[in-house]
N, C-alpha and C positions, 0 to 999 in steps of 0.2 A: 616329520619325514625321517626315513631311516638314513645309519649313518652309506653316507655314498662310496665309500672305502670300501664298502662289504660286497666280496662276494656271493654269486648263487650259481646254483648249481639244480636244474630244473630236468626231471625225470618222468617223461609221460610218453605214453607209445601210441597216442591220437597227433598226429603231425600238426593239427590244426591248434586244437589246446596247445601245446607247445610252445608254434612259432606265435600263439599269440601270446604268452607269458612272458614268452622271450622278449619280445618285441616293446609291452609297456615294462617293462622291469628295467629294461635296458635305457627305454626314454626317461625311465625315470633317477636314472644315472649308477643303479648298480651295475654292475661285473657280472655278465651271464655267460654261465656255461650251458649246454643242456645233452641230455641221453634220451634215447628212444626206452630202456629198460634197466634193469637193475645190473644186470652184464656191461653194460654198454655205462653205465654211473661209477660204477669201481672202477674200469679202465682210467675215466677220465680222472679218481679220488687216485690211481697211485701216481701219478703226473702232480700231484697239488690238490690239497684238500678245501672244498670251498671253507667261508664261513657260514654258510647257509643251506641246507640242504631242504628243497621242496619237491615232494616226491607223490605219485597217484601211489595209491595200492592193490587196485587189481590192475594187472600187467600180466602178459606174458611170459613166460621163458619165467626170469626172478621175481617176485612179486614184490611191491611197494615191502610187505610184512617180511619178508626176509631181508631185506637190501638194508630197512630199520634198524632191523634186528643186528644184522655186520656190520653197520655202520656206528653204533652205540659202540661197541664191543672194540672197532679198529682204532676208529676214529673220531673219541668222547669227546671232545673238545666243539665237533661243528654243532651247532644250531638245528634240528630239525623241523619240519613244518610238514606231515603228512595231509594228504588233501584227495578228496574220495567225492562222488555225488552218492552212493549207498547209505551215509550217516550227514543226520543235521546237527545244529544246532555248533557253535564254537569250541565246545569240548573235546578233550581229543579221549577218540572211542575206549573203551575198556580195552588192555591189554594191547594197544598202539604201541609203540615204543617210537616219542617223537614229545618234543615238545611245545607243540602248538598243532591246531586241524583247523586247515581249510577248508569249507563245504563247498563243493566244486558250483560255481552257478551265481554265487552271491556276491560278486561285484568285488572289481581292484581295491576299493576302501576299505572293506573286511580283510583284505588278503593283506594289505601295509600296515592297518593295526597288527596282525598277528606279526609278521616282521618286525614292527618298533618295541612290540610288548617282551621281546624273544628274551631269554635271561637264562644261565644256567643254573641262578642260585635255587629257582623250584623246580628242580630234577630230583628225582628219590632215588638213592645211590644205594644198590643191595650188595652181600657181600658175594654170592652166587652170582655169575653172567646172565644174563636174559635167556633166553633159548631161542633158537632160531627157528622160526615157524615159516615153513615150504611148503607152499600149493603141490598138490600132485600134478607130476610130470605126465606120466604115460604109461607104455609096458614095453620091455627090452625084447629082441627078435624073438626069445624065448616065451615071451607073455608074462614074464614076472615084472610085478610094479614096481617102480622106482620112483628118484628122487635124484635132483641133481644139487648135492651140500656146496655153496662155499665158503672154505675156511676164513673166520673171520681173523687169524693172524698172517695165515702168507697171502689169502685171498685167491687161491688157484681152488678150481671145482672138480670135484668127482662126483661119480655115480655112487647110490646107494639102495639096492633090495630092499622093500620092504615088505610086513608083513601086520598084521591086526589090523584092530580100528585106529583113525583120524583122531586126533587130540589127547595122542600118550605123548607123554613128553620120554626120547631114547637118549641115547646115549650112543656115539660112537668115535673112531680118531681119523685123525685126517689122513689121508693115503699119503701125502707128500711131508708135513711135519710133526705129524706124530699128536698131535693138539689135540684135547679132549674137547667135543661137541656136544652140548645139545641141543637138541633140532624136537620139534614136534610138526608131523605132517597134520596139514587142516584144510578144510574146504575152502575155496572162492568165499569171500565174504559171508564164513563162519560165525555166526557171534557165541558158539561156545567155545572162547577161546581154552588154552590149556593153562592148566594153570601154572606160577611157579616152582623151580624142583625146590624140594626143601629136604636134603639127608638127616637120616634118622639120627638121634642123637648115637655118638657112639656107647658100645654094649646092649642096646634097646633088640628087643626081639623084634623080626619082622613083624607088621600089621597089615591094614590095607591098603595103606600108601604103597605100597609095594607094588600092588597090582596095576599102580600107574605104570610100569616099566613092562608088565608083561605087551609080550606080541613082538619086540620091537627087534630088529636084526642089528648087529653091531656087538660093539664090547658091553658085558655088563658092567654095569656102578658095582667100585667097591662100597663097600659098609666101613 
């Protein structure tokens, strides 16, 4: 059984999934919080951060892959659990950012193992932040595409233009603190994720790593 002291914090935008997560989670004596989307999961994360965070990934508005992605970055200390019906099997998918995957469908005794098994000590800690990977939003009155970033240190969102292909990893700062980001936009349930930034050693001439950056609107990376 897990420990019953522990909170969660349950993030699905199907009302039905949900109340019913909520519902045995709670009978079965954790602490549940829950969000409709990733907007709606930060709110409740600056109020008190769970110990648990279980999250769908394709959502609306923020997607399961960003809210991961801000939530490693804000707030390293909680527990993740991403949980999707798009990928099987117990592993959590490539380029997930979470430490345990629930496959949506396979019964509350898969889903309390992954709760009891939770540890930080198998986390892979880089010295670079993660990047934070945005579904595309839409197009502003103008018709240019955008993207709506939130900062994963003050956690307020802005708009942002873009421009190339899906799965560069850019670079840009936050309108309100100034924080350097990076964000790479990606499809719904992409599996060519992007991959990590890795800066060139310093004095190295540009190569074609470089060309991960083109297209993308915002500040360039210094060298």
């Amino acid at each position: 059984m897990p420990d019953l002291k522990k909170s969660i914090l349950i993030v699905e935008d199907e009302e039905s999934v949900r109340t019913s997560l909520a519902m045995v989670l709670s009978g079965l004596g954790l602490r549940v919080q829950s969000a409709s989307d990733g907007l709606a999961a930060l709110i409740e994360m600056r109020h008190g951060a769970p110990d648990i965070l279980l999250s769908d990934l394709n959502m609306p508005g923020m997607s399961g892959f960003e809210l991961l992605s801000v939530v490693r970055r804000r707030f390293p200390a909680v527990l993740v659990i991403a949980m999707s019906g798009a990928f099987s099997g117990d592993q959590v998918p490539c380029g997930v950012t979470a430490d345990a995957f629930y496959p949506k469908g396979y019964g509350v005794g898969v889903l309390m193992r992954a709760i009891e098994l939770l540890t930080l000590s198998n986390r892979q800690f880089h010295e670079m932040p993660e990047p934070i990977w945005i579904q595309r939003n839409g197009h502003d009155t103008e018709g240019a595409e955008f993207i709506t970033i939130a900062c994963p240190d003050c956690l307020r969102t802005f708009p942002q233009v873009i421009t190339g292909a899906a799965d560069l990893i850019c670079e840009t700062s936050c309108v309100f603190c100034q924080r350097s980001i990076h964000y790479a936009v990606v499809e719904p349930l992409n599996p060519g994720f992007p991959q990590r930034y890795q800066p060139l050693p310093r004095f190295e001439k540009p190569h074609d790593s470089e060309r991960l950056f083109s297209g993308c609107s915002g500040a360039g990376l210094q060298k």
